[in-house]
C-alpha positions as CSV (number, residue, x, y, z in Angstrom):
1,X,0.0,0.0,0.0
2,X,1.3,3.6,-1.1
3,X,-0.2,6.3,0.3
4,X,0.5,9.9,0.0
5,X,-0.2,12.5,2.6
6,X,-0.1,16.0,2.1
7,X,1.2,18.3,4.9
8,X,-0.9,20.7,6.3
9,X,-0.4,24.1,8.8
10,X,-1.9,23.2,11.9
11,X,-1.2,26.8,14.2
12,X,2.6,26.6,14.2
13,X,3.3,23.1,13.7
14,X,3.0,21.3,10.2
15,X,0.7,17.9,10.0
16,X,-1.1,15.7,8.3
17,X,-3.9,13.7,8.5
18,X,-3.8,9.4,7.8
19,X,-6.1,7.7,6.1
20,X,-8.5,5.3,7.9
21,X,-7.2,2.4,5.9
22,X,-4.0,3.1,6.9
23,X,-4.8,3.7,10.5
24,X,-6.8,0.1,10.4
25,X,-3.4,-1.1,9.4
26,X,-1.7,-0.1,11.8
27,X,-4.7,-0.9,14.6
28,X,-4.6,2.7,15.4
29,X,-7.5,4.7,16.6
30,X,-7.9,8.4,17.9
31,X,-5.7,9.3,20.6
32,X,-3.2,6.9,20.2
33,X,0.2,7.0,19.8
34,X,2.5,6.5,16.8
35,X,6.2,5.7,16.1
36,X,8.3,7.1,13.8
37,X,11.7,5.6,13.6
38,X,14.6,5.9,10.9
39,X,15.6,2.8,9.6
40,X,19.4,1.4,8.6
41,X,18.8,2.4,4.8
42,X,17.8,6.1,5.6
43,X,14.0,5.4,5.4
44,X,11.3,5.7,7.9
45,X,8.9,3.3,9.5
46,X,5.8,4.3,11.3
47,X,4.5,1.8,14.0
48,X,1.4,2.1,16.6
49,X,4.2,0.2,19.2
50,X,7.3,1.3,20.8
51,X,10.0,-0.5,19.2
52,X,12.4,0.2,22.4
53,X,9.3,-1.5,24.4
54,X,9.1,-4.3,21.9
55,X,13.3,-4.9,22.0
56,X,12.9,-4.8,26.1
57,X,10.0,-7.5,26.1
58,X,11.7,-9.7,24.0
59,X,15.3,-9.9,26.5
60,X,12.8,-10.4,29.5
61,X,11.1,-13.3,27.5
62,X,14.9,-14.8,26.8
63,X,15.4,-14.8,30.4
64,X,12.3,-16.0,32.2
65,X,13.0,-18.6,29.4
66,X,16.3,-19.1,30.3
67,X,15.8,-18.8,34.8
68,X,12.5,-20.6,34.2
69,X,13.0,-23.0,37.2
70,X,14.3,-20.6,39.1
71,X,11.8,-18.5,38.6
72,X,9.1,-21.0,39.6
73,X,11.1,-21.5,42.5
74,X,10.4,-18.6,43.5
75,X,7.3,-18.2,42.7
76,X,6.3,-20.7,45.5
């Protein structure tokens, strides 16, 4: 999907406005938050979650994997 969005003045900011489709995409609604993040090649991705939140849950996932007995353990 290519979409293009044209800027806007909004007071003394710039903006713009994003389709529906796109936001159903995304699973985006009114009052959410977005991402935008550069990429490696230059480019930019936009994302309705936090990619550091994303790169954070996955470590903690590799070590209740990894302490899994432990944590039981102390779970008791």
């Amino acid at each position: 999907m290519v979409l293009g969005l044209k800027l806007r003045q909004l007071g003394n900011s710039v903006g713009t406005v994003i389709p529906k489709e796109a936001l159903a995409r995304l699973n985006a609604k009114e009052g959410d938050t977005l991402y935008l993040t550069e990429t490696p090649d230059g480019a930019f991705r936009l994302t309705a979650s936090d990619p550091e939140f994303a790169e954070t849950m996955a470590i903690a996932e590799e070590g209740m994997s990894r302490y899994r007995n432990a944590l039981r353990e102390l779970a008791k």
